[in-house]
DODOFI-992114 format. One record per residue: x, z, y of N, C-alpha, C in turn; residue in one letter. Coordinates in pm, whole numbers, plus 50000, padded with zeros to 5 digits. Last residue first. Layout:
N
XZYXZYXZYA...
***
This chain:
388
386793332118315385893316318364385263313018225X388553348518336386953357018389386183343218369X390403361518071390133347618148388793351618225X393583375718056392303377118108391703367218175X395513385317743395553374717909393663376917934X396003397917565396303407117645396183395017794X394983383517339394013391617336394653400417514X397403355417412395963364517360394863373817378X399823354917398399893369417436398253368317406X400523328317374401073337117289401003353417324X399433311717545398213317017425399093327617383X401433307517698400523315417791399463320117627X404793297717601403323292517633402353306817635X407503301017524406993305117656405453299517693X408083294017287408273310817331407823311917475X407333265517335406533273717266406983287217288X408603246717449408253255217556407303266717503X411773227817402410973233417350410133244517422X412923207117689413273216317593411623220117534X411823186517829412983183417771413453195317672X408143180817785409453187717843410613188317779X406603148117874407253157017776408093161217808X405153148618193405863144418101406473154317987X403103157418384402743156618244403553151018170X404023168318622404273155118608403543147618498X404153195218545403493190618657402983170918651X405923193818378404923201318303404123192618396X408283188818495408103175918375406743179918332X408733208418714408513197918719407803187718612X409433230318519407853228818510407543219718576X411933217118394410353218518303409383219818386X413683217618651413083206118623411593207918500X412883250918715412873239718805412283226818723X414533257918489413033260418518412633253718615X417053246718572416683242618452414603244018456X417873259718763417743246918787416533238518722X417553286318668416663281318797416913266718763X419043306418470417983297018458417323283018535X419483326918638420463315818578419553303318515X417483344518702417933338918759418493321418723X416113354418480415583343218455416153334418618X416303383118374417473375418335416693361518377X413673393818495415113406218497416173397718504X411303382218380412023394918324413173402318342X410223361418475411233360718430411813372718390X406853360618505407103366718394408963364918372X406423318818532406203338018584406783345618463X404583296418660406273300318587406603313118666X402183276018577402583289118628404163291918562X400493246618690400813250018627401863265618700X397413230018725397673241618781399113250918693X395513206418614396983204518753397423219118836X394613217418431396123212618398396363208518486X393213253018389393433238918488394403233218459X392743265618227391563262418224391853244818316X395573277818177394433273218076393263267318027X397783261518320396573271518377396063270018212X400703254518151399743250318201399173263718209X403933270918148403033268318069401873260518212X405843297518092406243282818151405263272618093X406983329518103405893321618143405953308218172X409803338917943408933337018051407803331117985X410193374417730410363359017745409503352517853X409433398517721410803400217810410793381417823X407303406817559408493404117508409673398217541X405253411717771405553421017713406893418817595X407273404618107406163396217982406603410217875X407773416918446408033417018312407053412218220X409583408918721408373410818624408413406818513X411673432518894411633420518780410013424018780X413023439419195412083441119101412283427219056X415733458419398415123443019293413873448719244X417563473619611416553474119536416153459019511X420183495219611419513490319723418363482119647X422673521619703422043517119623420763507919717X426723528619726425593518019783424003520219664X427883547419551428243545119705426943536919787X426883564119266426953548919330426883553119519X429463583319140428163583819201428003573319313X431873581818985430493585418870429483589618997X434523560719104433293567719125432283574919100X435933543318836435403544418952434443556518959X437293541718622437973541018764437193539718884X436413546318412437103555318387437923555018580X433603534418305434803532418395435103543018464X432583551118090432703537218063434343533918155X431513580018146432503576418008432753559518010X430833572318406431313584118384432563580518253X428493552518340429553550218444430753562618398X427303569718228427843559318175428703552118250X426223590618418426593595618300427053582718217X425233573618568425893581318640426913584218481X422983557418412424253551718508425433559218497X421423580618420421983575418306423033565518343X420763586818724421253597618644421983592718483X419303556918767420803566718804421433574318750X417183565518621417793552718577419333558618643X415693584118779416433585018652417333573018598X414713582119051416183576619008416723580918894X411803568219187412543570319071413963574319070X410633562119429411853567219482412263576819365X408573541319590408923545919451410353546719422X408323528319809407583544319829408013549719689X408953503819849409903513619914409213528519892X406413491919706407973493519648409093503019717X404153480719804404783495119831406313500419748X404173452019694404033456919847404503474819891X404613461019432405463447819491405463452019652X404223486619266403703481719327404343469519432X406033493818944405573497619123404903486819142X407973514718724406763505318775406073506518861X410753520618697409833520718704408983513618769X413843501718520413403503718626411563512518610X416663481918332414873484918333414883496118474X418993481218287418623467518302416363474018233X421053492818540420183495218401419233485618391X423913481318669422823487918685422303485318587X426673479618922426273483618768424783491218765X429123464119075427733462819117426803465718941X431673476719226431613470019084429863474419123X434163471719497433113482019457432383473119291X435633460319714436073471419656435173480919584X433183444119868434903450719842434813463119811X430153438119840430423452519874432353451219821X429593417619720428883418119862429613427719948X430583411019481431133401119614430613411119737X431783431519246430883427319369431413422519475X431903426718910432323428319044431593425519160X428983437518745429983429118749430453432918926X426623444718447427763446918583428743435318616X424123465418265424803457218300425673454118465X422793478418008423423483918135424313470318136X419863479217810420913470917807421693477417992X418283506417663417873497317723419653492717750X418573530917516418663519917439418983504417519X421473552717693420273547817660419773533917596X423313568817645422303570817693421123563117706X424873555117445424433573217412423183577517492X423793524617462424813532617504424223547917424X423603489917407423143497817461424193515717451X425173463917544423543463917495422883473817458X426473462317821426473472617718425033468317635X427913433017963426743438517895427223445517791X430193419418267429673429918153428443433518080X432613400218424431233408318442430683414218296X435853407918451434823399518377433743410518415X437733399918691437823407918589436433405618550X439433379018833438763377118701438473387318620X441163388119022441543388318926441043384418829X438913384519200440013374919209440583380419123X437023408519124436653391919098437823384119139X438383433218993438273428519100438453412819053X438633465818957437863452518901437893445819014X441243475819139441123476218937440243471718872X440813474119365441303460319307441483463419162X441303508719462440793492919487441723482819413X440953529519259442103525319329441543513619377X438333537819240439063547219288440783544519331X435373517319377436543517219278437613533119352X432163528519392433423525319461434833524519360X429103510919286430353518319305431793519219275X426163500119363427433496719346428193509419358X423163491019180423923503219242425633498119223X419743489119206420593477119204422013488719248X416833501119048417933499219176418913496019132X413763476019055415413484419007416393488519059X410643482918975411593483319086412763487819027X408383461418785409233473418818410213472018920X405533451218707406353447718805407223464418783X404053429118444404553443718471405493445518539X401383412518304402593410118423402823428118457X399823393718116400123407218077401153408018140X397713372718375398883375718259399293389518237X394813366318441395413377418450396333374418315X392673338118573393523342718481394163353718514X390973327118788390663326418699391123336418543X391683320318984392233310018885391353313718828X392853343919136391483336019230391473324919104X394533353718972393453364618949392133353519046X397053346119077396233337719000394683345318941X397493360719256397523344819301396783338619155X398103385019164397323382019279396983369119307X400223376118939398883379618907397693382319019X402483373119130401853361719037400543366719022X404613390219274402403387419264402443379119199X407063389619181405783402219128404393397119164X406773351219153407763364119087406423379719096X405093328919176405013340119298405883351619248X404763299719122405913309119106406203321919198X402593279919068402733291819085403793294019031X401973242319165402733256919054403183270119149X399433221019196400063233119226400973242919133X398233189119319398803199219187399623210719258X397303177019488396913171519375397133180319274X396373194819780397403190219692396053185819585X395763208020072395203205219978396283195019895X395853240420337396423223420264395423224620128X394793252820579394683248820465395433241920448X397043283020780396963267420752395683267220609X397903309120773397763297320900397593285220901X397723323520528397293329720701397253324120811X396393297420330397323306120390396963311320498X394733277620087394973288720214395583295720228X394403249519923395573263619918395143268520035X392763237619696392953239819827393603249319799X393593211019458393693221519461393443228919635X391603181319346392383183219440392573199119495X389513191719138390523177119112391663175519225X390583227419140389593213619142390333202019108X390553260719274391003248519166389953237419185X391183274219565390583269319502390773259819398X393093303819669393393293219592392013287419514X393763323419945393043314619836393753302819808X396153330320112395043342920054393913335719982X399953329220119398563327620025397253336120034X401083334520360401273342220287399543331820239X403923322720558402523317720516402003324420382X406323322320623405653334520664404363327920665X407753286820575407803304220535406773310120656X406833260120424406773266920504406713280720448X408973231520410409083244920396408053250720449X409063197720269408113203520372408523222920269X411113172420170410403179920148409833191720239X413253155420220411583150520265410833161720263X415563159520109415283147820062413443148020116X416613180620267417193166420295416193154220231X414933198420161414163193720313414833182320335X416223201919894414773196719937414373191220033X418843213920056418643197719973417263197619968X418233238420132418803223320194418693213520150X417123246719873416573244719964416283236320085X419613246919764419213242619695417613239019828X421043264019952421903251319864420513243119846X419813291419899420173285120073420343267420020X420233301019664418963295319717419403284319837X423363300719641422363286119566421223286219586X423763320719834424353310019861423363294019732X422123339019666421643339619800422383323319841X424093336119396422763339519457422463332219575X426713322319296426433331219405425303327819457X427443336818895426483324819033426653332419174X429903345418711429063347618850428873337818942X430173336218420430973342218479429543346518635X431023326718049430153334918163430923334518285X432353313017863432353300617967431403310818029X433553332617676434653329817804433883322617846X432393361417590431853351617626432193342117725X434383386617408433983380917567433403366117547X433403418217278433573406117235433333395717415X433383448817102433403444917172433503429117199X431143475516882432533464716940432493459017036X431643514116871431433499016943432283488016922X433313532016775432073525616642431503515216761X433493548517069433733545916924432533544716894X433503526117354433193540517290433403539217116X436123517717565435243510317486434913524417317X436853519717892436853527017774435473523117664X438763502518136437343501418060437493509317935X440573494918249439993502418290438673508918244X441203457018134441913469318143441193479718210X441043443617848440283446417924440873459518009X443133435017676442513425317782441873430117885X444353460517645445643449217662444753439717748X442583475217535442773478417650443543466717693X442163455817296440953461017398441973463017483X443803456017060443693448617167442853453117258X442513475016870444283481416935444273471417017X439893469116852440233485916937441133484216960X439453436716890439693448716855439843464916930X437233408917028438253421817102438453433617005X436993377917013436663389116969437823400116968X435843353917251436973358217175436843375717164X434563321217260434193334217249435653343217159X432883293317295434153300217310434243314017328X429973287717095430563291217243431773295717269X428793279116851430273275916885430303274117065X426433288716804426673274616886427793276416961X427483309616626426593297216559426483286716651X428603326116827429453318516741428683305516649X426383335116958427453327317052428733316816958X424893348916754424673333816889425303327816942X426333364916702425883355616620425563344516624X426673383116903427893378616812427103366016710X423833392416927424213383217042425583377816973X423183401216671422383388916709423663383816864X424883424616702425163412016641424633402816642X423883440916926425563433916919425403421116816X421113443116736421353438416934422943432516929X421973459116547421653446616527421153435616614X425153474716527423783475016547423353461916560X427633479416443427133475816340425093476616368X429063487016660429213470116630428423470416531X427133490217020427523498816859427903484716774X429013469917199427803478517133428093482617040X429393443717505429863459117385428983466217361X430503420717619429733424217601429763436717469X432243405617921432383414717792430673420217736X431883369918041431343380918017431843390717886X434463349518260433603353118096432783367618127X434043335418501434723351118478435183358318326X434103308518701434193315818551435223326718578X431663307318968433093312718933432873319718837X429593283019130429943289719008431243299119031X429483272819371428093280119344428393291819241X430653255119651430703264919523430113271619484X429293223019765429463241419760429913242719613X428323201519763430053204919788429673215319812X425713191019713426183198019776427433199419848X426083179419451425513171519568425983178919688X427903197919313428633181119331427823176019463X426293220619275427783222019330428333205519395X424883202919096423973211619216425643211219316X425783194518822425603188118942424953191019058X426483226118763427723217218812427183205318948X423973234418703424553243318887425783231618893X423283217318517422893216118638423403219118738X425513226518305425723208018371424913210718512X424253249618294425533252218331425833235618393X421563240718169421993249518283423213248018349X422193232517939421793222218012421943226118165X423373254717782423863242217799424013236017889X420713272617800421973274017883423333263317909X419413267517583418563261717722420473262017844X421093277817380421073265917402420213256017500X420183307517469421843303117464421823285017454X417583303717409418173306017532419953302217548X417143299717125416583295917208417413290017366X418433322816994419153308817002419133299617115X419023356217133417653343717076418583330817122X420933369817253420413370917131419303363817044X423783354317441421873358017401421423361217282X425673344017618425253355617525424113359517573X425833321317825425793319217748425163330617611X425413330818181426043337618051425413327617958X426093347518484425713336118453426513336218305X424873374518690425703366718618424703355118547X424993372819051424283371318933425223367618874X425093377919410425913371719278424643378919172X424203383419668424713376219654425243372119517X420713384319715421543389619634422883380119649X417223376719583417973377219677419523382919639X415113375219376416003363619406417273362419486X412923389919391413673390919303415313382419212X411833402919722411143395719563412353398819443X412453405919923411623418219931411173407519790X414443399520127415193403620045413643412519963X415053364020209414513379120261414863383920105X415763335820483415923340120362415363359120384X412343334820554413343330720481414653332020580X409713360520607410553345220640411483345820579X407013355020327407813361220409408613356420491X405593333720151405203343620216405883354220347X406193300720126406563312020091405873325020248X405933267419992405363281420091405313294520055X406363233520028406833251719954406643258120057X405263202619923405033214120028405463228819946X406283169519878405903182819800405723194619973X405223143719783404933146019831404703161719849X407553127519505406453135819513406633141819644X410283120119412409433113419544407853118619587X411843133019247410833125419191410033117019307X412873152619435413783143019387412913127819311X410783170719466410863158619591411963148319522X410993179819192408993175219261409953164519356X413193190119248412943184819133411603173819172X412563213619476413603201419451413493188519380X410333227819342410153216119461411073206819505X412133241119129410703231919085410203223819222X413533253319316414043245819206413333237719148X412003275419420413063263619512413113251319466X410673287719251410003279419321410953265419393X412953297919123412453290119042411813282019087X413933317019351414743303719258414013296919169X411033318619588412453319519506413453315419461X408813307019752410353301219737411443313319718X405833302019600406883312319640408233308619652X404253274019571403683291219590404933297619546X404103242719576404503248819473404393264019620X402163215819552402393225619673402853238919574X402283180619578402163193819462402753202219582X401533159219685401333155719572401303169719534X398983168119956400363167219927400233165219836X397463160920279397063160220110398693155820060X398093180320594397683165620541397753170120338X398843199420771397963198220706397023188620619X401173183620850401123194520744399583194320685X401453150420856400123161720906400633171020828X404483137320997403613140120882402673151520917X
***
């Protein structure tokens, strides 16, 4: 086959969403091409990693019932494969109980009757053991959560594309994009030309699409990602099932702290603030914030009572952020064989299969299997930038 030959759809960044939307494209028999900027596998977007949680608790309905369809996917992902992708852990999730973050997510999980079991103060320690649950918080576990293994379901999912035809290329970094009835793509070593293109560039999105035409209200932060050391080993520990975690929010701070055992690092619990400062995607190693730590430190401190109050390992993510944390899953505005899936905010790992097949069905022009209005591109308005 001519690489440089006319593809049905040339999807722009192999993350998890990109992976997942060219899977989907080649499962359909579409003529697909993925091109990613760096070589594969790498650690410099928002994808990398060995574990993520994987959760049902949400505070928008929305999402807790996109998650349904999710959880059947990684199953039949695990089945083509024969990998293990999943391990149920449930998720704890704890907050002031009479704030209105704890209870939207208590609300969600019980209105679509998710198995879910609600933790008193004189039960708490009995389930949860090492964990000091602060007064006037409640607490509550989300038994079908538990931990994706990252890095292992890109690799998965990737394999399977190229099994079924599909064309990789890494360390091809985008430097145009012409729109038309047939899209040209340039890279640092190639043209191609496609019928259709989706952008899933995670922090550049807005470099890639700024040649479109368009500027989304896109806000890249750097997070550090922080493990620390248990003080007896094995007092969280993923073969015991000890459950991954959301504070929705704390003394220190409003924003959500979240955790879970760590595969990567034995003997260590992987806990971090679920916001970050704002950087630059390419200079990201030069923004050397660590207040976010310092509130860690001090919650880590009064939370787990067994580890460490100073992270052993720290090492780095960026999210991009929509100004109401919801994605991007929508047509170009100007181009409909140009569609964009951006903006996952931090939580849009777990998601992948699922974002995968929509913006497939977007690409395809078939009706999308879920509702796509919290995620259409008008809903920001006055803050998107059209130069055309």
């Amino acid at each position: 086959m001519s690489i440089n030959g006319v593809f049905d759809c040339i999807v722009i960044g192999a993350g998890v969403q990109g992976s997942f939307a060219a899977y989907q494209l080649a499962k359909k028999n579409k003529k697909t091409l993925l091109l990613e900027q760096f070589v594969l596998p790498h650690t410099r977007g928002s994808s990398h990693g060995q574990t993520r949680i994987i959760r049902k608790a949400y505070e928008q309905d929305f999402y807790t019932r996109m998650m349904e369809e999710c959880y059947e996917l990684w199953a039949q992902l695990e089945r083509e494969a024969g990998v293990e992708l999943y391990r149920k852990t449930g998720l704890l999730v704890m907050g002031p109980e009479k704030s209105e973050n704890y209870q939207l997510f208590k609300n969600t999980l019980q209105k679509n009757k998710v198995p879910t079991v609600i933790l008193t103060r004189d039960n708490f320690s009995k389930h949860i053991p090492n964990v000091n649950l602060a007064e006037g918080h409640g607490a509550l576990v989300d038994e079908s959560a538990g931990v994706l293994y990252a890095d292992r379901a890109l690799k998965t999912v990737q394999g399977l594309f190229q099994k079924l035809g599909g064309v990789i290329r890494d360390k091809e970094e985008v430097t145009e994009i012409k729109p038309g009835p047939f899209v040209t793509v340039s890279t640092s070593a190639h043209v191609y030309r496609a019928k259709s293109v989706v952008i899933t560039a995670g922090p550049w999105a807005n470099r890639l699409l700024v040649q479109t035409g368009l500027q989304l209200p896109l806000e890249v932060i750097k997070i550090n990602v922080c493990y620390w050391k248990e003080k007896v080993p094995g007092s969280y520990n993923l073969k015991r099932h000890f459950p991954g975690f959301l504070l929705t929010e704390s003394e220190e701070s409003k924003e959500h702290v979240y955790g879970l055992p760590s595969n990567e690092y034995p003997g260590m619990m992987k806990i971090c603030l679920h916001t970050g400062s704002k950087t630059d995607p390419d200079k990201r190693d030069q923004q050397t914030d660590r207040s976010d730590i310092d509130i860690l430190q001090r919650c880590v401190t009064r939370t787990f009572p067994g580890l460490l109050p100073e992270p052993a390992v720290v090492e780095t993510c960026m999210y991009t952020l929509t100004p109401d944390r919801h994605f991007v899953l929508d047509y170009h505005p100007t181009y409909s064989n140009i569609v964009i899936g951006a903006g996952f905010s931090g939580h849009g790992f777990k998601f992948g299969p699922l974002i995968g097949k929509l913006l497939c069905e977007l690409i395809l022009g078939e009706v999308p299997s879920h509702d796509l209005s919290p995620f259409q591109i008008r809903r920001f308005q006055a803050n998107t930038k059209s130069s055309l």
